[in-house]
Every structure is written in C-alpha cells, then in structure tokens.
C-alpha positions in Angstrom: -25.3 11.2 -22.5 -22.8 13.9 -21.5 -20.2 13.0 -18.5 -20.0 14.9 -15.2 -17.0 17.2 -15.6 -16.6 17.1 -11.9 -16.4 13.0 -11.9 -12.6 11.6 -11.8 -11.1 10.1 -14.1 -10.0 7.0 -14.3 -6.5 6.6 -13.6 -3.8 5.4 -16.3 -3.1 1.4 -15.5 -0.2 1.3 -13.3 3.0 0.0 -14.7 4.3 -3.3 -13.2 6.5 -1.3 -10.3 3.1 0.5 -9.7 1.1 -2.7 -9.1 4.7 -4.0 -6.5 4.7 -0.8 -4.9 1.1 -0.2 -4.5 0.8 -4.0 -2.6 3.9 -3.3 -0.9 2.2 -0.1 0.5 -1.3 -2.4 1.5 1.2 -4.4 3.5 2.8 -1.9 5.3 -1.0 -0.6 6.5 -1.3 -4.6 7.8 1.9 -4.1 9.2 1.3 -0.7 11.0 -2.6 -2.1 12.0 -3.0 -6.0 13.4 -6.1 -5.8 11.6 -4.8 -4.1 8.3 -7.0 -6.7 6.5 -10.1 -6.6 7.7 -10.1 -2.7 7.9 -9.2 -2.9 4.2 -12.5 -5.1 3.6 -14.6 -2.6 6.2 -13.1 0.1 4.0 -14.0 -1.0 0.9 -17.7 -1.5 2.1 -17.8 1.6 3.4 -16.7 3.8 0.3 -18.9 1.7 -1.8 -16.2 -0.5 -4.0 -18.8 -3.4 -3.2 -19.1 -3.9 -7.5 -15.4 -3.9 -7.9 -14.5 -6.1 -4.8 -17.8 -8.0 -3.6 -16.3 -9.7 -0.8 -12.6 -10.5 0.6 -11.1 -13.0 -1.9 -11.9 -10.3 -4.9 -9.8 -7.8 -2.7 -6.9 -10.3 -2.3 -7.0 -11.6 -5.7 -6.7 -8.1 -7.0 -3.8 -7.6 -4.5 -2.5 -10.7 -6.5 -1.6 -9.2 -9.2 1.9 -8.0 -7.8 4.7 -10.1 -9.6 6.8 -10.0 -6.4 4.1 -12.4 -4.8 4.4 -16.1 -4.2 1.2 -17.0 -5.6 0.4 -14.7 -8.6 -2.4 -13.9 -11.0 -1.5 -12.6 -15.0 -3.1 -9.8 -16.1 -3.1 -6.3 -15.1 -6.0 -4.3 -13.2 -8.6 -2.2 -14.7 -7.7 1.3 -13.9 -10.9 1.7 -11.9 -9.6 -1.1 -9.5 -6.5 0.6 -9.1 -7.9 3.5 -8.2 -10.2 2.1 -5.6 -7.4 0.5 -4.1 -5.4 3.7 -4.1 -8.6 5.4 -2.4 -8.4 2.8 0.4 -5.2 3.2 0.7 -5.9 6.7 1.2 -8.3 6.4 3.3 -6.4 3.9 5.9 -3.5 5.9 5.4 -5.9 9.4 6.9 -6.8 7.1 10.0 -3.2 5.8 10.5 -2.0 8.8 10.0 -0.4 9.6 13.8 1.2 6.2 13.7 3.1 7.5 10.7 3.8 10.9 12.0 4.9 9.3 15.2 7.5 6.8 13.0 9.0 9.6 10.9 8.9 12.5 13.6 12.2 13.6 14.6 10.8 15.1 18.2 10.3 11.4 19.9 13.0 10.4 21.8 15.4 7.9 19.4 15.3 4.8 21.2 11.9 5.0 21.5 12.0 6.0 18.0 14.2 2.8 17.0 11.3 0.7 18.9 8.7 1.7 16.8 10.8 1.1 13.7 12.2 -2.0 14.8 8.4 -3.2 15.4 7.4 -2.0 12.1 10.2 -3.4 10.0 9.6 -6.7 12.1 5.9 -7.6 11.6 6.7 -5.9 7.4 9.5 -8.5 7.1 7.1 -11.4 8.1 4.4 -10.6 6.0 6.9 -10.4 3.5 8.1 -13.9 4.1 4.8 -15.2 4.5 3.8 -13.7 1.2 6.0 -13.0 -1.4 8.2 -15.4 -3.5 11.7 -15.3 -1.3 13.8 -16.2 -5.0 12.7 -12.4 -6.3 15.4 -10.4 -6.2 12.9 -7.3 -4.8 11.8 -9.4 -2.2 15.5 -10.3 -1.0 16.1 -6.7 -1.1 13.3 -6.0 1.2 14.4 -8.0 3.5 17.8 -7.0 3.6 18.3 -5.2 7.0 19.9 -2.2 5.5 18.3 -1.5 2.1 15.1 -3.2 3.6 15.2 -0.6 6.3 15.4 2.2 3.6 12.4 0.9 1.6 10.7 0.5 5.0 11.0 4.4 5.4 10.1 4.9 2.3 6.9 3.8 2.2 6.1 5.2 5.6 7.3 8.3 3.5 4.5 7.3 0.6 1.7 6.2 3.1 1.9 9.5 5.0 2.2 11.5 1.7 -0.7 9.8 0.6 -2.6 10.4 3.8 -4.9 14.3 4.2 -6.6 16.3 0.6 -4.8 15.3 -2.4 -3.3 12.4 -1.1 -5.2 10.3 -3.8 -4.1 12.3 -6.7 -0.1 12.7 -5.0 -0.1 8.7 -4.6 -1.4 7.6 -8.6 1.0 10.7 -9.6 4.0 8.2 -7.8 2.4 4.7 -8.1 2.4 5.6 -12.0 6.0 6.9 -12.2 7.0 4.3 -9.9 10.8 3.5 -11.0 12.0 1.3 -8.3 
C-alpha cells in the first residue's frame, strides 16, 4: 500500500541529551502552569496520542526515560513517542505562549521582570529537587543559581521557539542536535 507523501515522518530517536532536554522542557511547562501535568494528559487526549500514552502513568513513564531523573527506565523511546511528546510540547508551548513572551520581553519593567523570573526559576528548581537524582552532575548544574539561571532562559528560549507554525519541526531539529 503506498504511503501518504503528505504524512510526517517519524522523527530520528533523540540522542540521550535530546531525551534530558526534552523532559527538562516538559518541566519548565509544569513550572510556568500549576497544572502543567494535567494539561499535558488533557493534551494528549485531545490530539489523539491515546494508543501511544493511554492514560497518565504511560505519559510519565515515557518522561522516565531521562537519565538525569531519580527514578529511571532503560531503554530509549520509539521515535513516534518522541514525536508526540514534542507535539504536546508544542502545543502547550502555543497556549503558554504570552507567559513566555512576557519572561523574555525586554519592554516590562525589570523588577517586575526579575519577579517573574525569580517565580519561574523557583517552582523549576523544586521540581527539579523533587524529581531528578541531586548526585547528577546536570542536575547540580541546574540548580546552580548562576548557570541554573542560564539554562532556565534557555529553555524559555526553546519553549517559545517551539511555540507558532514550525515550532514542531524547529524543536526535533534542536532536541536531535542537542549538545548540552
């Protein structure tokens, strides 16, 4: 049966500092939204990734896969996972979207600026505690307060890149060249 030239492809499968950064970039969405999680589940639902993640602890487990995480799962994911993934990040990343304008514009005021960034990094820094292994080197650099505040802007950066048309294709061009 011939394929639909105007179906995507599935992605590559995303390098190990793909699958960290790709997490990484879930948890800053439950870190910009209180109910980051659930909206991740609703999300899912909604763009029809029911085969792939069937209900909330196939979601997380395939979050698990991150090496940087406290409890871990071997193996890497099917590239059609990651790519659903990447689309709900996408998608969560369209309806945060003047969150993360608002975070990286240079028109707000800067304390009020320095609020918002000192909220973010806060509530990042305890999920990060809460969930990744604190003896990884990556996670002790995330939670440095300078270099932690750089990778905190950085995926801001990544999320708001990701965010509007092409914002799939952008974010799996970076999540599979991910160096660091």
């Amino acid at each position: 049966m011939p394929q639909d030239p105007t179906a995507p492809e599935p992605s590559a499968q995303l390098p190990r500092r793909g699958l960290e950064r790709l997490d990484l970039l879930l948890l800053s969405v439950e870190a910009l939204d209180l109910n980051g999680g659930e909206a991740m589940v609703w999300m899912s639902e909604q763009m029809g990734f029911t085969s792939l993640f069937p209900n909330r602890v196939e979601l997380w487990k395939r979050r698990c896969t991150n090496p940087l995480r406290r409890t871990t799962l071997r193996g890497a994911l099917e590239p059609a996972e990651t790519d659903a993934l990447i689309r709900i990040l996408c998608a969560l990343a369209d309806r945060l979207y003047p969150l993360l304008r608002g975070l990286l514009s240079t028109a707000e005021p800067p304390e009020v600026l320095s609020q918002r960034w000192a909220l973010f990094r806060g509530r990042l820094a305890e999920l990060i505690r809460e969930r990744m292994n604190p003896r990884r080197s990556g996670v002790q650099l995330l939670l440095d307060p300078e270099a932690g505040a750089r990778q905190a802007r950085l995926l801001v950066q990544a999320l708001s890149l990701g965010s509007g048309v092409g914002g799939f294709e952008r974010l799996r061009a970076s999540l599979l060249d991910a160096q660091s």
